[in-house]
C-alpha positions as CSV (number, residue, x, y, z in Angstrom):
1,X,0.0,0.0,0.0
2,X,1.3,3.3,-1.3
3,X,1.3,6.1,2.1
4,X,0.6,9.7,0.6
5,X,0.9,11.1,3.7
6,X,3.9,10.4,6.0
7,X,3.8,9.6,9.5
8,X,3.0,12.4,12.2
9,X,3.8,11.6,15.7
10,X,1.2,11.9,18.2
11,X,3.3,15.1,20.1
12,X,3.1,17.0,16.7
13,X,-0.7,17.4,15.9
14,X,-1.2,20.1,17.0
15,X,0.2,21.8,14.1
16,X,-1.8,20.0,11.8
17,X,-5.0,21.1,12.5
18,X,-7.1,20.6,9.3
19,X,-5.3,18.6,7.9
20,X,-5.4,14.9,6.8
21,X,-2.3,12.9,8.2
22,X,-1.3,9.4,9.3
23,X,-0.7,8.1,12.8
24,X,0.5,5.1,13.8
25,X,0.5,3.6,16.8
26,X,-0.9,1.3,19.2
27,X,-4.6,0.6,20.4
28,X,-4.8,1.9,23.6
29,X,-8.6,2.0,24.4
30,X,-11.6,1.0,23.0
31,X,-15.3,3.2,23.6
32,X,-17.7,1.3,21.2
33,X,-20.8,3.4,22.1
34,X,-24.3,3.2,20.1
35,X,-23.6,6.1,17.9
36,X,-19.9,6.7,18.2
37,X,-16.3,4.8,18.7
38,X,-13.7,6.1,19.8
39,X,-10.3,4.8,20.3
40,X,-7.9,6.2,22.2
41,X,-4.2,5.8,20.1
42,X,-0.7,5.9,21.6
43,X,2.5,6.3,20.2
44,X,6.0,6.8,22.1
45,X,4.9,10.6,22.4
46,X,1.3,10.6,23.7
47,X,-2.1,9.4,23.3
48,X,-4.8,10.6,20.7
49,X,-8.5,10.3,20.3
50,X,-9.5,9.1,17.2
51,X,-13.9,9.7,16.8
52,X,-16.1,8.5,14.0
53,X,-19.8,8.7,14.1
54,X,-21.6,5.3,13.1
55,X,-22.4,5.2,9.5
56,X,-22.5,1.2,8.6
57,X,-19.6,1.7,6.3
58,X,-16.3,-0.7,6.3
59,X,-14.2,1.5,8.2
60,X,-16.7,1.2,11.1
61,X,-16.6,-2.6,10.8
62,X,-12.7,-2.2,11.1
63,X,-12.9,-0.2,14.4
64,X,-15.4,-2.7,16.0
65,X,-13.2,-5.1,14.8
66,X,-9.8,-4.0,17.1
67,X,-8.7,-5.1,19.9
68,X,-6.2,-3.7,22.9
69,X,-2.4,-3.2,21.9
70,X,-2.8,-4.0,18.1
71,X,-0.4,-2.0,15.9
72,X,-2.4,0.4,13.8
73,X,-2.0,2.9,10.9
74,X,-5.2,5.6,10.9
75,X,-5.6,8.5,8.1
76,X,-7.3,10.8,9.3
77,X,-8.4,14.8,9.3
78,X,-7.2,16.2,12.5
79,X,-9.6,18.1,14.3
80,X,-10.0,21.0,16.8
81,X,-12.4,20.2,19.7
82,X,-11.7,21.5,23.2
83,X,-13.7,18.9,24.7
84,X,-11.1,16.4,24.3
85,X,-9.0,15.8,27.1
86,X,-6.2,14.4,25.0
87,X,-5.0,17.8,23.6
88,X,-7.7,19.3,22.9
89,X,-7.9,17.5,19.8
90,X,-9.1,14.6,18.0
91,X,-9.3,12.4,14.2
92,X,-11.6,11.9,12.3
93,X,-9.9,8.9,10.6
94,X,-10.6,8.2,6.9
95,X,-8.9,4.5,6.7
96,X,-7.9,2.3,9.1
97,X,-5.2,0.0,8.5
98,X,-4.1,-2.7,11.4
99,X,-0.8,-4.0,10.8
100,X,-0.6,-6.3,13.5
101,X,-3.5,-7.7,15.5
102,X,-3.2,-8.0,18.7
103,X,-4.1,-11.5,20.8
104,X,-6.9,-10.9,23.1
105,X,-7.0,-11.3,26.1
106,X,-3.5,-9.4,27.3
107,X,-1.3,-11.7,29.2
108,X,-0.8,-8.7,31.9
109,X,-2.5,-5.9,32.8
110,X,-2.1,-2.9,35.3
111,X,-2.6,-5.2,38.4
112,X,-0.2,-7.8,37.5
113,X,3.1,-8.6,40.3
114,X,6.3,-7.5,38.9
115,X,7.1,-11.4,38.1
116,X,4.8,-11.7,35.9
117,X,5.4,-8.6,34.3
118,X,8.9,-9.2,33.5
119,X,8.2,-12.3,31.4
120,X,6.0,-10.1,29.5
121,X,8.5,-7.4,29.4
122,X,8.0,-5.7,25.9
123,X,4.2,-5.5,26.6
124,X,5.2,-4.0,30.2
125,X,7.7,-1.3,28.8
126,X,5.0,-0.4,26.3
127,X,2.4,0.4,28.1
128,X,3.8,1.9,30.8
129,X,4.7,5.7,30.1
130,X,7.4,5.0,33.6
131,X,9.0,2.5,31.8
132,X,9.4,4.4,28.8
133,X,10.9,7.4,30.3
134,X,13.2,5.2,32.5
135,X,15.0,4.9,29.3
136,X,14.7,8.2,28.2
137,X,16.3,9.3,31.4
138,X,18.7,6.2,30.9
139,X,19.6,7.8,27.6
140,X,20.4,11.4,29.0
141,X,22.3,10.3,32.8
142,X,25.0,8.0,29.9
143,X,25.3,10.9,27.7
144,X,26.0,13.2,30.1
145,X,28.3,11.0,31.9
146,X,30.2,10.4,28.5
147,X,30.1,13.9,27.7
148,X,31.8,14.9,31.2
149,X,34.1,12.3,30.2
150,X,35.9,13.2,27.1
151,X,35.4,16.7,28.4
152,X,38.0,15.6,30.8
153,X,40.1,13.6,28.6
154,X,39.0,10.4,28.9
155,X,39.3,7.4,26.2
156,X,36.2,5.6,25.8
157,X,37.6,1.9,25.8
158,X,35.6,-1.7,25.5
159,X,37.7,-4.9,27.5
160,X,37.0,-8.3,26.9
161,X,34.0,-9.5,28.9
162,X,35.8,-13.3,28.3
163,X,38.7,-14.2,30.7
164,X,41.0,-17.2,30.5
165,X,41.0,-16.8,34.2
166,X,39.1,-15.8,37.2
167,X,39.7,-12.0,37.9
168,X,39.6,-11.2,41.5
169,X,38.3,-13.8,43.6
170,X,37.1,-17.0,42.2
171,X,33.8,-17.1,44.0
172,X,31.5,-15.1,41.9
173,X,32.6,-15.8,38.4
174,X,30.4,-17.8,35.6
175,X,32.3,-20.0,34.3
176,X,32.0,-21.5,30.9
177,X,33.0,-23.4,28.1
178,X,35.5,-22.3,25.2
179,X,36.3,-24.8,22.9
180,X,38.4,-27.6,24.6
181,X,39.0,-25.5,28.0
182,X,37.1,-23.6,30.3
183,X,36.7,-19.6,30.0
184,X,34.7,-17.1,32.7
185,X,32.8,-14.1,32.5
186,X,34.4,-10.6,33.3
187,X,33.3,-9.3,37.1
188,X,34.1,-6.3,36.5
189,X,36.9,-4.5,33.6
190,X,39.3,-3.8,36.4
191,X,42.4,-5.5,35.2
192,X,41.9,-4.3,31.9
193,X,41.8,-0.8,32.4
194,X,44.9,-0.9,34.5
195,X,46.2,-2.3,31.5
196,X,45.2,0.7,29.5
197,X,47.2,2.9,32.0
198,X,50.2,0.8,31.5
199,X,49.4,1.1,27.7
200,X,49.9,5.0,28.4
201,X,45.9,5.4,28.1
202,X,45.8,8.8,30.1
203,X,42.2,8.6,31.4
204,X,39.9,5.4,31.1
205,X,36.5,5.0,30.4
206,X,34.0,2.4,29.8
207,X,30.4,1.6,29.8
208,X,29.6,-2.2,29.5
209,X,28.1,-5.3,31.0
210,X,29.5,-6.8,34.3
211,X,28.5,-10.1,35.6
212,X,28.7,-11.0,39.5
213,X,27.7,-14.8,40.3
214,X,26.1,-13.7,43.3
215,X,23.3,-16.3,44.2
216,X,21.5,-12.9,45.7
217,X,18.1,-12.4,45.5
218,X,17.9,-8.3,46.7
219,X,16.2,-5.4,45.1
220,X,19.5,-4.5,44.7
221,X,22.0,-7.3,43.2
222,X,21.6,-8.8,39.5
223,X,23.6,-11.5,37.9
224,X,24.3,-9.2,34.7
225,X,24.2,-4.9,35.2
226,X,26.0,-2.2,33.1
227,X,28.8,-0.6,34.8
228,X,30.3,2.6,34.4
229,X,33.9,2.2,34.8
230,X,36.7,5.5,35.1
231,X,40.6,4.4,35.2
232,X,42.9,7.9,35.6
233,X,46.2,7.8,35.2
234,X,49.1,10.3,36.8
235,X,46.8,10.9,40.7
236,X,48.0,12.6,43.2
237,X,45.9,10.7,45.8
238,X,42.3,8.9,45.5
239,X,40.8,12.0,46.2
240,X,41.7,13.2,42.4
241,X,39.2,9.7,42.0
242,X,36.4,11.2,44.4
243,X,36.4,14.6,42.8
244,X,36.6,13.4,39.3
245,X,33.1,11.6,40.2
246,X,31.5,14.1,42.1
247,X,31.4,16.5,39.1
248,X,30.2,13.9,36.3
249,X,27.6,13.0,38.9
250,X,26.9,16.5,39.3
251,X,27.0,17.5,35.6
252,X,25.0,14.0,34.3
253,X,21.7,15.0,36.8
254,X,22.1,18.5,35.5
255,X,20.9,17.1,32.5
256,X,18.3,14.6,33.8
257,X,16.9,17.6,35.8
258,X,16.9,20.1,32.4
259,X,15.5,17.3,30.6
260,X,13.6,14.9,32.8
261,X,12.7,16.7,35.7
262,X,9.0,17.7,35.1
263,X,8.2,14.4,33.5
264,X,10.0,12.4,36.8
265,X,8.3,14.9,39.6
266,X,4.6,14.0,37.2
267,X,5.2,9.7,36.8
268,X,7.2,9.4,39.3
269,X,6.7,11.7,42.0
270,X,10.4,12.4,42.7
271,X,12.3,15.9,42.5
272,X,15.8,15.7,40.9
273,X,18.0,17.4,43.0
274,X,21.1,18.6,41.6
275,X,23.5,18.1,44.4
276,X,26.1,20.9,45.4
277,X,29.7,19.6,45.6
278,X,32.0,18.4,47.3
279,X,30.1,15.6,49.0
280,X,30.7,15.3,52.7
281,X,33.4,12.5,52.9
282,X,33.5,10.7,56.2
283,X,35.9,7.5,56.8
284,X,34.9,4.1,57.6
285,X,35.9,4.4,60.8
286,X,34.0,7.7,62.2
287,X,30.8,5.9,60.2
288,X,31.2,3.2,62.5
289,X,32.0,4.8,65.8
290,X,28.4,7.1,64.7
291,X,26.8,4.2,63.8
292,X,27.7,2.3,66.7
293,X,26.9,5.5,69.5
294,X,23.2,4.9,67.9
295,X,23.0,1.3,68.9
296,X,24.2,0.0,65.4
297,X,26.7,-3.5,65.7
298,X,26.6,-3.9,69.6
299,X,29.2,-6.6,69.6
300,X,31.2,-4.2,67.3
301,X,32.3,-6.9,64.7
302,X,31.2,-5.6,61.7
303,X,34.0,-5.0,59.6
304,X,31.8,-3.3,56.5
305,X,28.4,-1.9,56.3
306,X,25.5,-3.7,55.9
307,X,22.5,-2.3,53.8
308,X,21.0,-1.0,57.2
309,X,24.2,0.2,58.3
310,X,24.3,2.5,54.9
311,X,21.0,4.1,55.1
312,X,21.4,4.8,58.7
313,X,25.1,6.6,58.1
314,X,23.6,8.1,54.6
315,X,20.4,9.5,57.1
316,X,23.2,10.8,60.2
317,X,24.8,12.9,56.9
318,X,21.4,14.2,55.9
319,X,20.7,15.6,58.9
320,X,24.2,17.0,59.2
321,X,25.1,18.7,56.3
322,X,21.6,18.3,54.2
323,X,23.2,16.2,51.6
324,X,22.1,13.4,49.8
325,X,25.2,11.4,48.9
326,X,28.5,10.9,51.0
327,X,32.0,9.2,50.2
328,X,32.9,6.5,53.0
329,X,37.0,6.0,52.5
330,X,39.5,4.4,54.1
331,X,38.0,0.6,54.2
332,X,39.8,-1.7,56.2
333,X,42.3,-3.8,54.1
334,X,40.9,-7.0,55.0
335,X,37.4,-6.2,53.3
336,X,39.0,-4.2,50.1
337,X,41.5,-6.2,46.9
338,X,44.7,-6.6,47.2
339,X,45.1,-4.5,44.4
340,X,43.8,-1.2,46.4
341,X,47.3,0.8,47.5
342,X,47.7,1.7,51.4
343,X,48.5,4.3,52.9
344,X,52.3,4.6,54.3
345,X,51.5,5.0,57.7
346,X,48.2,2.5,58.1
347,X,48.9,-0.7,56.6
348,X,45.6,-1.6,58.6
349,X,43.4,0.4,56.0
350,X,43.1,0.9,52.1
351,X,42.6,4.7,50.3
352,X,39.5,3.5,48.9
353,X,35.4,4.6,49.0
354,X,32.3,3.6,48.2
355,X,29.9,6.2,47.4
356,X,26.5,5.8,49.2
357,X,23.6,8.0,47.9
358,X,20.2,8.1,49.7
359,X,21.3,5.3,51.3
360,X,22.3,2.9,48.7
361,X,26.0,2.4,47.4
362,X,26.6,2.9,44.1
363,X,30.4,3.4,43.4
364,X,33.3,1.2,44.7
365,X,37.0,3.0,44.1
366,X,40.4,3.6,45.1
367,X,43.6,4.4,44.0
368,X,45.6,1.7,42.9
369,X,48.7,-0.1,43.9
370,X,51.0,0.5,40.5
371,X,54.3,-0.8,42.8
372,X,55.0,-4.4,41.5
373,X,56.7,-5.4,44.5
374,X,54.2,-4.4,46.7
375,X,51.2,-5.5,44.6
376,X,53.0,-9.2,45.2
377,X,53.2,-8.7,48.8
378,X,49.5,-7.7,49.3
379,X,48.6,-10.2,47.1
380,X,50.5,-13.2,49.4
381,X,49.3,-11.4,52.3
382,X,46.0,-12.8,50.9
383,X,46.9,-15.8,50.7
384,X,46.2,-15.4,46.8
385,X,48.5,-17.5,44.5
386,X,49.4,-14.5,41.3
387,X,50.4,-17.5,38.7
388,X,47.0,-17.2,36.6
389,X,47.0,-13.2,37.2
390,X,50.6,-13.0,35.8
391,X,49.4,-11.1,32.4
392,X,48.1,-8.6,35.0
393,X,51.1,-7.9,36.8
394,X,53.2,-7.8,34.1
395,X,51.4,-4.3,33.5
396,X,53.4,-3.1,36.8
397,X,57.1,-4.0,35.8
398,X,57.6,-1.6,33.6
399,X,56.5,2.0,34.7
400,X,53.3,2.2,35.7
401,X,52.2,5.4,36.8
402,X,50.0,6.1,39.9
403,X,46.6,5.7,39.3
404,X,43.0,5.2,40.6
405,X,39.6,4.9,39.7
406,X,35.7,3.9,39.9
407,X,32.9,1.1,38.6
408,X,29.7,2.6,39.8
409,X,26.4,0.2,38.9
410,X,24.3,2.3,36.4
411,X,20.9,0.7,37.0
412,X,21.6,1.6,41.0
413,X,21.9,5.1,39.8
414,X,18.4,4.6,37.7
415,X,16.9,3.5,40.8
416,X,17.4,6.3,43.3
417,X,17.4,8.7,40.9
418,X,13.6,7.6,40.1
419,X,13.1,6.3,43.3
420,X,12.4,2.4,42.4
421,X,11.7,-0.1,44.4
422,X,14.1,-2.8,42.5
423,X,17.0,-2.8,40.2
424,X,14.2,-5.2,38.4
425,X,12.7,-2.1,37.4
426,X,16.0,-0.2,36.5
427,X,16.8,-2.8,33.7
428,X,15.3,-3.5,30.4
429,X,15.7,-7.3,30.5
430,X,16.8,-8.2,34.2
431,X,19.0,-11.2,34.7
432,X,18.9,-12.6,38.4
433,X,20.0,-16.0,39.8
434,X,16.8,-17.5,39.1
435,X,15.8,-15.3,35.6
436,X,17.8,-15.9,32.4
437,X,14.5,-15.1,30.4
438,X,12.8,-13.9,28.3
């Protein structure tokens, strides 16, 4: 069929008031009345009315004829009527033309659990304007990010997500077969883009999939996530690393907030706030001796945070200083890689953070150990045997600069930006230990 009239979206009507155009879309809703129909059509822009008047002709057939979610193509005159809530407009459609008919009846609808939901996951996404503008959002915060990112010199790089080895600890890797031996799946591109610092790669950066064999079944962990990953060569101390993210964090919700903000305070009821920087920085150990005056950890063994101990330190800040996020540093060695450098006067501690915001962490970063002789002496101190991470050390014989960097989980960002419930609902297609479909 030969289309005279090309595609208007539903957004841009408006300025085609008397005139005949074509919309296509999806059926949204269906008002067979005794005199009139209407459907109610929706494309990725908005919804519009299309009215005819009963008149026993084919095209009214057609309308009776449709059904929920079918993919449609209308011609129609578009009309002024202030009446309509949609726009104040409507179409009076001249030929219908369904191009794919939609099953009836709909496997989910607006009651459904999120389970359910996410085997139906296209329908979901579709009908859902939250859904959609998760990804619009999604879109802006990875621009920005990037943007911020070559603004500051950084090389947008893409490591191997296959390993002949297990990267950092053996525990939470996938392995897999690869032809006649066994290969595993990246947990994160650490090693690699210390290797692009040793390859004289100034400033790192990568956004790609990380997989964690974590049989954990939070609103917070999945088995496969996209990770924002920073690498900067030439530091002066981590705190280059904690001001480096502070500022694309700051400049990426900028964006959100000029683009997004209306449409996220309207679905989802939350007000971007553009934070002011620096964010407070407190160390692990003042978290914990706050923590603990308020009844957190009694028997004081707690060598890290738990989720609880995160919101309740994130809530102390709040109240302090008004801020959303904060920078807990100086982890204790036995909780952070071997790989994370020391300071020279507290082997009993790592210059590392995490960056907690409302709450939830979202980064993990330090500077690194570049020394190769010290790298091998936190590594035994592990009791970690450096034969299979040879090809990584190797980076660190031959004048490695001081460096540091940052992975920070992008659908964690998603979901307190829009204040989610799950990282379920921060991901297109979520992989968990008991989802691999659809």
């Amino acid at each position: 069929m030969i289309h005279t009239t090309s595609r208007v979206l539903v957004s841009g009507l408006r300025e085609h008031v008397g005139e005949t155009v074509s919309v296509s879309g999806w059926v949204n809703t269906l008002r067979l009345q005794r005199k009139m129909q209407f459907v109610l059509v929706r494309d990725h822009t908005g919804t519009a009315q299309v009215t005819h008047k009963r008149d026993d002709s084919e095209l009214e057939q057609q309308l009776e004829d449709l059904t929920t979610e079918s993919a449609v193509r209308i011609i129609g005159r578009v009309v002024d009527n202030p009446v309509v809530k949609l726009g104040g407009l409507e179409i009076v459609p001249e030929s219908i033309e369904v191009l794919n008919r939609a099953e009836t009846p709909l496997p989910i609808d607006e009651h459904t659990g999120v389970e359910q939901r996410l085997d139906w996951r296209f329908l979901d996404v579709r009908r859902r304007p939250t859904a959609q503008l998760l990804f619009a959002v999604q879109t802006t915060l990875e621009q920005a990010m990037r943007e911020y990112a070559y603004a500051q010199g950084c090389t947008e790089m893409h490591t191997p997500k296959l390993m002949g080895t297990a990267s950092e600890s053996g525990a939470e890797v996938f392995k897999l077969g690869y032809f006649d031996r066994s290969a595993y799946l990246a947990q994160s591109p650490q090693f690699y883009k210390q290797m692009a610092i040793a390859a004289g790669i100034d400033r790192v950066f990568e956004i790609g999939p990380v997989f964690r064999a974590e049989p954990s079944f939070t609103s917070r962990h999945a088995t496969e996530f996209t990770g924002v990953d920073v690498e900067l060569a030439w530091i002066d101390s981590v705190e280059d690393v904690m001001a480096f993210e502070e500022q694309m964090l700051t400049h990426a919700i900028t964006k959100v907030a000029a683009a997004h903000g209306g449409a996220i305070r309207e679905t989802f009821g939350v007000e971007v706030t553009v934070p002011t920087t620096p964010f407070p920085r407190i160390t692990m150990a003042e978290a914990q001796e706050i923590l603990r005056a308020k009844g957190w950890d009694p028997e004081r063994i707690k060598e890290d945070l738990d989720p609880e101990g995160e919101r309740r330190i994130s809530a102390h800040i709040k109240e302090q200083s008004g801020h959303e996020w904060v920078f807990i540093t100086h982890y204790p060695t036995g909780i952070r890689p071997f790989y994370h450098m020391r300071p020279a006067d507290d082997w009993s501690v790592t210059l590392s953070f995490d960056l907690l915001w409302k709450g939830l962490e979202v980064t993990t970063g330090a500077q690194r150990e570049h020394r190769y002789d010290v790298l091998l002496k936190q590594a035994a101190e592990k009791g970690m045997n450096t034969e299979p991470m040879q090809d990584y050390l190797n980076c660190f014989r031959f004048g490695c600069p001081p460096h540091g960097g940052l992975g920070m989980g992008l659908g964690r960002v998603l979901m307190v930006l829009l204040g989610l419930d799950s990282i379920r609902e921060a991901t297109f297609l979520f992989r968990g230990p008991n989802r691999l479909t659809p």
